[in-house]
N, C-alpha and C positions, 0 to 999 in steps of 0.2 A: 334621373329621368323625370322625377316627375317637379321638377323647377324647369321642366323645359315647356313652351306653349306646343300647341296642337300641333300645328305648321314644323316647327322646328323637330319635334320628333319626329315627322314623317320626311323631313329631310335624313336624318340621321335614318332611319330603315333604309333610305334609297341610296344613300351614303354605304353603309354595310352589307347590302346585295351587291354594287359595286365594287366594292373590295373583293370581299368573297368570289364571286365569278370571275376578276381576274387571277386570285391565290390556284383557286379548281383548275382554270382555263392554263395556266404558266406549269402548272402542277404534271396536268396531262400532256401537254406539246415536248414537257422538258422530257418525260417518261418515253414518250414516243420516239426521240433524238436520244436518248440517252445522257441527255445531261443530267439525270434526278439521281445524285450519289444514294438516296435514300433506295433506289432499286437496282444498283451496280454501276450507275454512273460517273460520265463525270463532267462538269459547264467547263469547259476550257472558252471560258468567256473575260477579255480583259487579262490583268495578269492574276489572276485567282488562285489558279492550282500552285503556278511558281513565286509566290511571293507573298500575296496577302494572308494564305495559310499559315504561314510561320509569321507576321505580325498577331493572330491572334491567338497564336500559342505563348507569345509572348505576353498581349495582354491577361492570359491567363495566369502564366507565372508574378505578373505584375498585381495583379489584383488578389493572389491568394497570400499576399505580406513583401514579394523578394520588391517595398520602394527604394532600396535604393540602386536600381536597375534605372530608376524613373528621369533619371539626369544623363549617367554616362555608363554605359554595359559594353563587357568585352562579348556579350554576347550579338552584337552589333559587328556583322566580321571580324575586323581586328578591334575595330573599338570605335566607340562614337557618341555624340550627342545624340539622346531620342527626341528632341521638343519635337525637329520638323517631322519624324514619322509619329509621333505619339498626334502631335495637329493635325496630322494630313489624314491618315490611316484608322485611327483609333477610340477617336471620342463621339461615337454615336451612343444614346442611351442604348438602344437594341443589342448593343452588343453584348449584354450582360445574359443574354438568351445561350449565350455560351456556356453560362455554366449549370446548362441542363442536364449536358452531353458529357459524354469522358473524352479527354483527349484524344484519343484513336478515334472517334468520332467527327474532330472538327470541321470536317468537308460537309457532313450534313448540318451539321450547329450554322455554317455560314449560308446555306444552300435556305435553313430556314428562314432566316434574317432577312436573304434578299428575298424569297416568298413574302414574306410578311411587309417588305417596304412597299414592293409593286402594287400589294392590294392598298395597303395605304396612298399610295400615289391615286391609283385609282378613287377611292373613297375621297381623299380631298378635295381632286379636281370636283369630281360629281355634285357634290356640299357647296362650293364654290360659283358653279353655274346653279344651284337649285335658289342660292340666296339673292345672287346676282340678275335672274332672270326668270321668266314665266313660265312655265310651259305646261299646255293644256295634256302632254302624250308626256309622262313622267319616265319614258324607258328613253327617251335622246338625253338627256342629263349622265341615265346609268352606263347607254353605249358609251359618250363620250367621254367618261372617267378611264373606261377599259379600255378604249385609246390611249387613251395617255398613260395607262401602266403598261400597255402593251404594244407602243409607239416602235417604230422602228430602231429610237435610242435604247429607248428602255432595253429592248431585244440581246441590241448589240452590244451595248457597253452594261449589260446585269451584272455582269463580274466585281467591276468597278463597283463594288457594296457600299463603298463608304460615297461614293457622290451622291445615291439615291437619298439620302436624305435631305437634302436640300432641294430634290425633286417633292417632295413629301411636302415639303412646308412651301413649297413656293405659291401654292393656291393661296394658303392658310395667309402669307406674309400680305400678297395682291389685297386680300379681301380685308386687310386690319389696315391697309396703306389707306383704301380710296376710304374707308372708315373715318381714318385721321382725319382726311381732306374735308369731309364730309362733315363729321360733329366735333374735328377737333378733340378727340380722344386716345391717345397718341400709345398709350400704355401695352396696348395688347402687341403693337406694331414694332416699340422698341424690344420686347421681351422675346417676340419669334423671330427678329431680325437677326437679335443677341444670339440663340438657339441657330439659327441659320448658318451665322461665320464661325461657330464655338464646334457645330457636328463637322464642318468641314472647311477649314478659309476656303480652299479656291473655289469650290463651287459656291460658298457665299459671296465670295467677289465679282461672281459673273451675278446672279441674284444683283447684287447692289447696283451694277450698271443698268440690268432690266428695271431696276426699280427707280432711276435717276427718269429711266423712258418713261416710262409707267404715269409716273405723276406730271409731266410736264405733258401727256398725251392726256390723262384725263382730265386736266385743270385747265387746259386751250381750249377742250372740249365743251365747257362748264362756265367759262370765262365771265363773270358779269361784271367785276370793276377790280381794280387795280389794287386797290386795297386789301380787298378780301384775298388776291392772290397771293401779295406779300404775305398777307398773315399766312396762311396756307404754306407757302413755302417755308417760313422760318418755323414752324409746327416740325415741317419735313425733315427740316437741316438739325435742328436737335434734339428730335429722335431718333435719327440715320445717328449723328455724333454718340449720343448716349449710347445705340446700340454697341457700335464701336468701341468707347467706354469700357463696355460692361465685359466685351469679348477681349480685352488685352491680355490678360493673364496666359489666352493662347496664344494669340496673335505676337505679339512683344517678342517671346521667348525663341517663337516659332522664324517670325524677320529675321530674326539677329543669327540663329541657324543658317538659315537658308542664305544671308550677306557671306555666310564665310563657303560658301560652296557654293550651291546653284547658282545665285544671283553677279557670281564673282565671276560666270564664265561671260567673258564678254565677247569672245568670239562663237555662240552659242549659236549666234542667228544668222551668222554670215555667209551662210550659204542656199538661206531660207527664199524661196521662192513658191508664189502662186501663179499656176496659169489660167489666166480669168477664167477664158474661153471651156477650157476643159472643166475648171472646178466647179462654174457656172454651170456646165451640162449635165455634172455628174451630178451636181443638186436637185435638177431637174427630174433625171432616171430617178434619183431615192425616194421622190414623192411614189414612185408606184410599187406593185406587190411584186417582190421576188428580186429585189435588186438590197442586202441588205448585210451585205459584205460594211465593216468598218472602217474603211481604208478612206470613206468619205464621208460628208453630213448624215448621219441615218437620219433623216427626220420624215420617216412615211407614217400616218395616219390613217387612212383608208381614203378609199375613194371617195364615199358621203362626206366624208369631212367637208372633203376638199373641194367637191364640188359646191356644198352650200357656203364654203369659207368665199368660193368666186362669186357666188351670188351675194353672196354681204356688198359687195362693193358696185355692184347693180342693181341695188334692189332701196328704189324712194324710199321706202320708210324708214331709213337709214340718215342720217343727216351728212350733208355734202361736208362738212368741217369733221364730222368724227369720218368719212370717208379718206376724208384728204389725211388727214390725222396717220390713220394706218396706211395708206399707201407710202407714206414718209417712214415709218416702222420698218414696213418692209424694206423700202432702197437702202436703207441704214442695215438690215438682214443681208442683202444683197453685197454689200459694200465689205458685210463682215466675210463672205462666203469667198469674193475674188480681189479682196487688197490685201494684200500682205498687211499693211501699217494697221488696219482694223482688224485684221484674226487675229493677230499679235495682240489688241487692247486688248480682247475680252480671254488672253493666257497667260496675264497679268507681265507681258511683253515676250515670251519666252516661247521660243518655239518646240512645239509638241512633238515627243518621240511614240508612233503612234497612236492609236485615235485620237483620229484628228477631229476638229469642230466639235471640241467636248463645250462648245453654247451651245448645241444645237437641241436641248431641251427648252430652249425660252425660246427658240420659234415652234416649235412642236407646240408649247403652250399657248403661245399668241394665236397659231392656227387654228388650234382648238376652241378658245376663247370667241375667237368668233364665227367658228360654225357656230359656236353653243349661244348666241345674239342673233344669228340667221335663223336657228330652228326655233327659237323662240317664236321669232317672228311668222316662221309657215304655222308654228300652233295655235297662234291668233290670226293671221290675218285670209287662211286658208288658200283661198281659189286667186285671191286676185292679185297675185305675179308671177302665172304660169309661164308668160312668154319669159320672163326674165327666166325664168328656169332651163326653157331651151336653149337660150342664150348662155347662161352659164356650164349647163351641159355640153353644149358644142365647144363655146374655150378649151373647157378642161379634154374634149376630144383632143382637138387640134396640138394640144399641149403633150398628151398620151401619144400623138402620130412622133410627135417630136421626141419624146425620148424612147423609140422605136427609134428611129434615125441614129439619135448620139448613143444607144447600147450599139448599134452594126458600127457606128464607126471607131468610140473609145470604148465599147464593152464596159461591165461584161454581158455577151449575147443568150441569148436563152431563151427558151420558149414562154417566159413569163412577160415575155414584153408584149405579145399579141394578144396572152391572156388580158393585160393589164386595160390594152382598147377594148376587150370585148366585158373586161369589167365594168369601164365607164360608159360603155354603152347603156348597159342593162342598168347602171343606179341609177341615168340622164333619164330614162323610162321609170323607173319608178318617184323618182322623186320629182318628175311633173304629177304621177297622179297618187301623191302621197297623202292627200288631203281624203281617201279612203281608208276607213282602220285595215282593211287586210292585206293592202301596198305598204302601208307604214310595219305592220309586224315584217312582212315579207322584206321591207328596204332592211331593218335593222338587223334577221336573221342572216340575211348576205352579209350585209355589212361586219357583223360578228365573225362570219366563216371567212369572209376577208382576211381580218386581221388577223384570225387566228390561225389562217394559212402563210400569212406573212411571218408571221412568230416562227412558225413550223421551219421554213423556209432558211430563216438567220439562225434560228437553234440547230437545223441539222448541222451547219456547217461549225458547232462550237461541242460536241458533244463527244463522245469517247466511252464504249465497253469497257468498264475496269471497276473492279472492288478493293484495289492493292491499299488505299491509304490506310485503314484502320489496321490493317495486319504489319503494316509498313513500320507504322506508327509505334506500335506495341512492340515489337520484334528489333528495332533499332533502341527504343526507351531501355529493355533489359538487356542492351549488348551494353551500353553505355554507360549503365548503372553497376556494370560488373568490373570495367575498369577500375583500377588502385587510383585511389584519390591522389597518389604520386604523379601517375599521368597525366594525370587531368587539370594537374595543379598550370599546367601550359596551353597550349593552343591544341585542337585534335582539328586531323581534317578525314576524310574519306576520299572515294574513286568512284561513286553512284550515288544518285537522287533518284528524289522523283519528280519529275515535271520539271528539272533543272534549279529544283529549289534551292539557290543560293541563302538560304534563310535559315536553312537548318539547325544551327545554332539556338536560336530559337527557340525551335521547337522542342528538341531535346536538352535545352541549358547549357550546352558548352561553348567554352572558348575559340568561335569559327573562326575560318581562314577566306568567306567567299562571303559579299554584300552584293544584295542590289534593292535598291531604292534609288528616289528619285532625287533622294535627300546626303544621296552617299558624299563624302569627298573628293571632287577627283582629281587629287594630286596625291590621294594614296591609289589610284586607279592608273595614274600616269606612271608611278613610282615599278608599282607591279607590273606594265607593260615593259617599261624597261629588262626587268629578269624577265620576263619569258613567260607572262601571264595570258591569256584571254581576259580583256581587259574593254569597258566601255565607258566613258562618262560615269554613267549611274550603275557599273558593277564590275568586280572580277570574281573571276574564275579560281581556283588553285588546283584543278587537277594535274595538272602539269608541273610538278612541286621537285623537287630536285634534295637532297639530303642535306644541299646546300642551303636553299630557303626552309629547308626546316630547320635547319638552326638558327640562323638569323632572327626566323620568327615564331620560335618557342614552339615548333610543332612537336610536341613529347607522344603522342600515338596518333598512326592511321592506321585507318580503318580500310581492307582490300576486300573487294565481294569477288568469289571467282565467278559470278554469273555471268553471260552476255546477256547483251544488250536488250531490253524489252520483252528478256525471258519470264517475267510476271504480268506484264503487261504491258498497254502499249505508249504506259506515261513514266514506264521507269528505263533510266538511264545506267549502262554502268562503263566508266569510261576505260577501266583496266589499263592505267597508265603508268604504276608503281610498281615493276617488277624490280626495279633498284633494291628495293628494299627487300629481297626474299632469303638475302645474309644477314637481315637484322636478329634480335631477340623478340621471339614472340608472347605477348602478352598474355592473351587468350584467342580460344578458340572458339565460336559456335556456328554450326551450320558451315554455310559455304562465305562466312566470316572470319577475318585474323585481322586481330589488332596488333602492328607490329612497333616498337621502344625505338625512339630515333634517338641520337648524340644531338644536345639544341645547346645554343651559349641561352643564359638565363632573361627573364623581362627586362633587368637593367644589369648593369657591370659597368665598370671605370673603363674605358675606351676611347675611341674616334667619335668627337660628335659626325664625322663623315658629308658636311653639308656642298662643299665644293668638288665631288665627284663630275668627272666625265663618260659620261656612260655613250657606249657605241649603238649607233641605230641596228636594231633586228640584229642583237650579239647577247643572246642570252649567256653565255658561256663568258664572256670575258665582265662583263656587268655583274653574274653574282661572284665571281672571285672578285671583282672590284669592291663591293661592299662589306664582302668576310673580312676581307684582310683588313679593309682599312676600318672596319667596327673595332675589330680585333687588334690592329697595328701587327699585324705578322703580314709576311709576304710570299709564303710557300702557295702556289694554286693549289685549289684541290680538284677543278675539273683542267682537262684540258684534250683537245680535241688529238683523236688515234693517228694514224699515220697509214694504218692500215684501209683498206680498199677492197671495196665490194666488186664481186660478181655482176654481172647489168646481163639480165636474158629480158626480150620484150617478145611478146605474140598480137600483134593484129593491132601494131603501134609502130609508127615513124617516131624515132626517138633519135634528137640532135644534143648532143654536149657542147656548150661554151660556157669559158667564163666561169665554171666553177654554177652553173645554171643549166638545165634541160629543158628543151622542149618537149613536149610530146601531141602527138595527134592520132584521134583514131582512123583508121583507114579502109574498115568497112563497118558499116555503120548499125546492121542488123547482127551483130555479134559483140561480147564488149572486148575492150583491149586490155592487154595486161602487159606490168615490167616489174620486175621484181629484182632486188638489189640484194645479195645473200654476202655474208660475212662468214669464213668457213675457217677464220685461222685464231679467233679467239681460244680464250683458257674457259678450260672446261664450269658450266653453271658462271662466268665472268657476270657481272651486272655492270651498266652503265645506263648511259643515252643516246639517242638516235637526236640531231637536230632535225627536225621538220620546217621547213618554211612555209609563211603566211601562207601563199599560194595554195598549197596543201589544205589548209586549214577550210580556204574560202569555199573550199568544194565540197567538204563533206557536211551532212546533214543531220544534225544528232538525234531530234525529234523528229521522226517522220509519219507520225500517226497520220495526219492529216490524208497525206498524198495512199498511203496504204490501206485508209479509210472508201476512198473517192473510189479508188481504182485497184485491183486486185493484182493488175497486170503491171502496177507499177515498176520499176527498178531502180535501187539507189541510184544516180551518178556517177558517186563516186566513193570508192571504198578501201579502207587499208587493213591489211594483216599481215601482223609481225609473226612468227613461226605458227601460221595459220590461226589464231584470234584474230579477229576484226576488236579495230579499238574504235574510240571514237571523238574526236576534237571539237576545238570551239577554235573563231577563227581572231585575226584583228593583230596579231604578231611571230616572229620564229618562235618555236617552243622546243624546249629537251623533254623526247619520250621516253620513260622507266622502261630498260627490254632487261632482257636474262637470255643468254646465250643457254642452248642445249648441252648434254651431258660431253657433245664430242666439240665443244665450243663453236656452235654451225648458230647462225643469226641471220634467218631469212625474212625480207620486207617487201610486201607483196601490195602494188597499189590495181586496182581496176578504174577502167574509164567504162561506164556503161547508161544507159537510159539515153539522156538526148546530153550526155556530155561529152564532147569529141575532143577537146585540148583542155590542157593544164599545163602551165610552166611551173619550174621549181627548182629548190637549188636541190645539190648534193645531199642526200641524208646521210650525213655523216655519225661517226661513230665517233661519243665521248667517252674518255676514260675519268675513274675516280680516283685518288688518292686517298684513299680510309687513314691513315696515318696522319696526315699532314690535318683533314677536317678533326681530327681526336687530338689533336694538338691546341690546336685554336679554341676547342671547344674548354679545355681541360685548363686554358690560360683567361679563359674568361669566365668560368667559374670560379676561379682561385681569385677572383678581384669580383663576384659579385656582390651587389647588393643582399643583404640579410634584411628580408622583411618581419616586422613587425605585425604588421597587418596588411592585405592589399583583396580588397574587397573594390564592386564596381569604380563607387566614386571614391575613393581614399583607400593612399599607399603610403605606408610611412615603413622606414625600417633606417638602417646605417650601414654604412658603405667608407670603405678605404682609398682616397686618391691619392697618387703619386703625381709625380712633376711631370707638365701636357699629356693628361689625361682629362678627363671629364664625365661625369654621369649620361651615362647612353642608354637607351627603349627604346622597346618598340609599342608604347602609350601613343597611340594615334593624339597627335596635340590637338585641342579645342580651348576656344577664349574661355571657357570657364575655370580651366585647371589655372591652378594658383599653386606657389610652392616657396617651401621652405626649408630652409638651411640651418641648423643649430636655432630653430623656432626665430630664427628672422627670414623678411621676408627677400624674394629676389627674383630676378627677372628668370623666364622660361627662355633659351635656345631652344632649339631645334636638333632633333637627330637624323640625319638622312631628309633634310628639309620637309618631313611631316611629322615624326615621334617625338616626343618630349626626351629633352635633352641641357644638362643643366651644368654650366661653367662652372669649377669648385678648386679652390686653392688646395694644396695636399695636405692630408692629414684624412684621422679618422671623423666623418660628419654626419649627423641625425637629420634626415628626411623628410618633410613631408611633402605630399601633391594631396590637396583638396577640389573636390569640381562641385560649384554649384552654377546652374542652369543659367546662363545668361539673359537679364529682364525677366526671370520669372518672380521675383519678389517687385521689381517695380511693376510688372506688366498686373500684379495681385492687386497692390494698391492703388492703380488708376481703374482696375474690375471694383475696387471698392465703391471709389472715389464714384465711377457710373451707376451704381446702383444706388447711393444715396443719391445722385441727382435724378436718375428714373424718378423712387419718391415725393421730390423737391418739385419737381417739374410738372408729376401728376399731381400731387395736393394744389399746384400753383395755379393748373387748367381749372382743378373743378374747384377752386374756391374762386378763380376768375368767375367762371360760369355761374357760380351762383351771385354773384354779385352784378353780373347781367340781367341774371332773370329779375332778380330783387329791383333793380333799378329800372325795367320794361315793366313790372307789376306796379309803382308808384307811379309809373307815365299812365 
């Protein structure tokens, strides 16, 4: 502090009351909503609860020694490369605040992070406009920072932890760019630019296009010859590159990831459409309070803003070239908001699975930006451009009439839209006669209750009564750790989360069976639709797991809660879909926990590499005997569907059979309907499957906090119970349900149609039988030809294995370009197993293994981070020993 001048610490005080007031201000609204896990809550903001929670349990386990996770981890569903979630997810310095906290904690460890970025956001914008501009009333600086941490983005997409940091430096970057342009000092610019794409590429990649605008808007504006602009720009272009440069080491590793998955879906966008007119409008409504659902742009600010952001562009003392300048800003804004071709640039071409207009913090910024040039302006130039003030208060009226109009006709409607007129009423009034200190406290006291009603607003709608994580946490770690390291030596899956945390693995260190990221592969997504998964792009499911894919895929214990559904609270799931399994061997027992021993063929064994299979559309049933056998090369089915036939009674349901299909409809509409399908000639305690079809799935609703939150009187849709448990599905393909027939072999299947659902088609739930014998066979003939490991840790497996004649080395090692392999320590090409697992051609005889995996470009991507930072160096001794040989040679003139 005290190398700082006078000025620049009283920026920094105005800097840290702005922070602070939005950490207090986020602190109380989230308390209020219940999103503050610190007082029983929880931010169901973004994908937080189900997903980024177990990235930073893994970052935990990463950083307390387990590196060699750091490449390729079976704790990654079935298996995966981490670059693209360790780049996307994982590299912000704050994150290290995690290891304040105990595990069972980490809902508040992340809960703190994003407190601490928002004040940060705030603090830098505020430091930003303090250096940048004038202002005689030093609390519009502090308002407008707490805007910008408390922006209608900011609100809505909190969750998203790891984008906020590029929100954080984006001031910091702005203020180091026009820097460069300015004295030609280029160093501070490439090192936060570095910092910017290193804490998170995509949101440094939208950053890099703001900042292509940025410099071609201030240097047009600035313009004096042609020369100086060249120099300026090649200043720009190799420090932009060096930044680049210096970030490869993530960037490299993270591309070459993402080519073999995300980037590879080329029919990703093909059905991607904007409708101007609509997306236009709804841009429109998000400028005002109460409209702050994420389904579109949040980009609300408050009304001040935005009314003196109108008056920037009316207001002479303003230059008509830097007017014109931002009015081109904006169409380019506009252009991104309803073209498809343009939302696509700034998501690095890829269309967004939701929230959507994740730029819409660099127009939040730009808006801000220049109110905070307009209020500059009212604090010098005071009284004289009141009329422009009416003038821009009436716009922004007429503008408020209007998105009253498009909430009545594309919603959503609410009584916040009349509030929103008679908001900009009352700021049009005060900020004509603002040039008064106790209109100006008065403008900025609204103006704070504004936003902080707006917060209020988008937080209620993301927040959730519940303390389950920490207990969840603890109480799942010691079931897990009680398992025999035998079990565990394979895949484990369960029948319950929380918040549908496909991550869990993770969290707890084992070998899962369920991914979602954005980064997943999905042709092992494709692979598991086929058997009878819930399955998307970026994740599946395995509740619906069959004795059959547990062998397949090394499932050696599951884990069965006999809870229902959101009986701890209202973010825990349990899907109770494993009654197959209640003639297994039980593991252990705790609580309303059984970890049951499943029969699984091993991670590799001499077999079918299986890559020319035909799999039948929504036929889980004949698809995973398609795979057993032919891993295996036996041919005995072990499922196959009963012969036997259900009972059909329906009540206060029109119900038509064809086809091997029903209809159903309800028939009166203030009652629900029911049909019920009972099996009464099964063998006593029998275990099988029910097939359920999609149809089924699309209806029921697994998390329903939301709606049971809103409304008391809510009622599910749609709901199923097999011998009276309600279970509960994910939808996207047919699926085989785990039942167990009662003591007198009775199997009743009881669906409801209720709330505002009046039809559902579907097919037949039929009844599968198992073959225990025939799976104990198969299993017991590819154990007899397994692989005998040596070692088989994340990235590296080696051991020896016996082929015979057309056979071949078969896994279920999720392939990735990094795995390398070898055969008697020479080296040879990688096949495929079931066209995604590692799977590897071998002449007969007894042979020595190995599979090694190292990170694809993460050793080139190191040495061109080198190669950048010695040019940063190079390039800055080159500016200031240029510079001094300027000044030397203006001193002898």
């Amino acid at each position: 502090m005290k190398y700082l001048s006078k000025k620049d610490k009283k920026i920094l005080k105005l800097s840290v009351i702005s922070c602070l007031t939005t950490v207090v201000l986020f602190f109380l609204l989230s308390t209020l909503t219940d999103c503050n896990p610190i007082l029983g809550g929880v931010l169901y903001s973004g994908d937080l609860p189900n997903q980024y929670l177990s990235f930073f349990q893994y970052y935990r386990h990463l950083m307390v020694g387990n590196w060699s996770s750091a490449g390729f981890t079976f704790l990654n569903g079935l298996g995966g490369d981490m670059a693209g979630n360790i780049g996307y997810y994982l590299l912000s310095p704050l994150n290290f605040i995690i290891f304040l906290f105990p595990a069972s904690k980490m809902n508040v460890a992340v809960y703190v992070i994003i407190l601490i970025k928002l004040g940060l956001m705030s603090g830098t914008f505020t430091w930003l406009t303090l250096k940048w501009f004038k202002f005689n009333y030093q609390a519009y600086p502090i308002f407008l920072g707490i805007a910008y941490g408390l922006s209608g983005y900011s609100v809505a997409y909190a969750g998203n932890v790891m984008w906020l940091d590029g929100l954080v430096l984006l001031p910091l970057i702005a203020y180091a760019l026009v820097r460069g342009i300015k004295t030609n000092k280029w160093l501070a610019y490439s090192i936060l630019l570095a910092c910017g794409i290193i804490f998170n590429y995509y949101i440094g990649y939208m950053i890099c296009i703001f900042l292509v605008i940025l410099f071609f808007a201030y240097t047009v504006n600035s313009f004096t010859n042609r020369k100086l602009f060249i120099h300026q720009f090649i200043g720009f272009a190799i420090s932009s590159i060096i930044s680049g440069l210096i970030s490869a080491v993530v960037i490299l590793p993270t591309f070459l990831n993402l080519s073999s998955n995300k980037l590879s879906q080329a029919d990703f966008n093909s059905n991607f459409e904007i409708k101007t007119l609509i997306s236009g409008g709804k841009a429109i409504s998000r400028l005002f309070i109460g409209d702050t659902y994420n389904d579109w742009a949040p980009i609300f600010v408050g009304t001040l803003a935005l009314i003196v952001f109108v008056l920037y562009f009316i207001d002479s003392h303003n230059s008509i070239k830097e007017r014109i300048t931002n009015l081109v800003i904006g169409f380019i804004f506009i252009l991104s908001i309803t073209v498809p071709k343009v939302y696509l640039l700034w998501h690095g071409g890829q269309q967004t699975i939701a929230y959507p207009y994740r730029f819409g913090f660099i127009i939040v910024f730009w808006i801000l930006l220049l109110a905070a040039k307009e209020l500059s302006n009212l604090s010098e130039y005071k009284n004289e451009n009141k009329k422009e003030r009416l003038v821009a208060a009436g716009i922004y009226l007429l503008v408020s009439l209007a998105a009253v109009y498009i909430r009545r006709r594309i919603g959503p409607w609410n009584i916040y839209a009349w509030v929103a007129v008679l908001i900009v009423i009352i700021f049009g009034i005060l900020v004509y006669f603002s040039d008064k200190r106790f209109v100006r406290v008065t403008l900025l006291l609204v103006g704070l209750i504004e936003i902080a009603g707006n917060a209020y607003i988008g937080l209620n709608h993301l927040g959730m009564k519940s303390n389950a994580y920490p207990a969840y946490v603890s109480e799942n770690q010691e079931i897990i750790s009680r398992i025999p390291a035998s079990d565990k030596s394979g895949r484990l899956a369960k029948n319950y989360e929380l918040n549908n945390d496909r991550g869990e693995g993770y969290t707890f260190g084992y070998r899962g069976m369920e991914e979602f990221s954005s980064n997943n592969d999905s042709r092992i997504s494709s692979l598991m639709t086929d058997l009878g998964f819930s399955t998307f792009r970026y994740f599946y499911y395995y509740q619906t797991g069959s004795v059959v894919t547990d062998a397949i895929f090394n499932v050696k214990a599951f884990i069965d809660s006999s809870l229902t559904n959101q009986s701890i609270s209202p973010e825990y799931v349990s899907y109770g879909l494993r009654n197959d399994l209640k003639n297994h061997p039980v593991i252990l027992k705790q609580g309303n926990k059984t970890v049951y021993r499943n029969e699984t063929l091993p991670f590799a064994f001499a077999g079918g590499l299986s890559n020319k299979l035909k799999f039948k559309e929504e036929n889980p049933v004949y698809n995973q005997n398609l795979v057993l056998n032919s891993l295996t090369q036996t041919k005995e089915d072990v499922l196959s569907y009963s012969s036997k036939q259900a009972k059909i009674e329906s009540n206060n349901i029109k119900l038509k059979f064809a086809k091997g299909k029903f209809k159903s409809e309800r028939i009166t509409q203030d009652k629900p309907g029911t049909m019920t399908f009972t099996y009464d000639n099964l063998k006593p305690k029998q275990v099988g499957y029910i097939r359920f079809s999609k149809n089924l799935m699309d209806q029921i609703i697994v998390l329903d906090s939301y709606q049971l939150k809103q409304n008391p009187d809510y009622r599910l849709p749609f709901t199923v119970a097999i011998n009276g448990k309600n279970i509960h599905l994910q939808q996207y393909t047919d699926q085989l349900i785990g039942v167990q027939a009662d003591k007198d072999g009775k199997l009743t299947i009881k669906m409801t149609l209720d709330g505002r659902a009046n039809r559902v088609d579907f097919k037949y739930p039929r009844f599968v039988s198992i073959n225990q014998s025939a799976l104990t066979n198969k299993v017991n003939k590819a154990n007899n030809r397994r692989m005998e490991f040596s070692a088989f840790r994340d990235s590296y497996v080696a051991g020896n294995i016996k082929i015979d004649k057309n056979e071949s080395l078969v896994t279920t090692i999720p392939y990735s370009k990094g795995w390398k392999a070898e055969v008697d320590g020479k080296p040879v090409k990688i096949n495929r197993t079931l066209k995604v697992f590692i799977g590897l051609k071998m002449k007969p005889g007894v042979h020595q293994v190995t599979l090694r995996y190292k990170t694809p470009g993460l050793l080139i991507g190191a040495l061109i981070s080198i190669v950048g930072i010695i040019s940063l160096v190079i390039y800055t001794w080159y500016l200031k020993k240029n510079k001094q040989a300027d000044k030397s040679s203006n001193e002898n003139k």
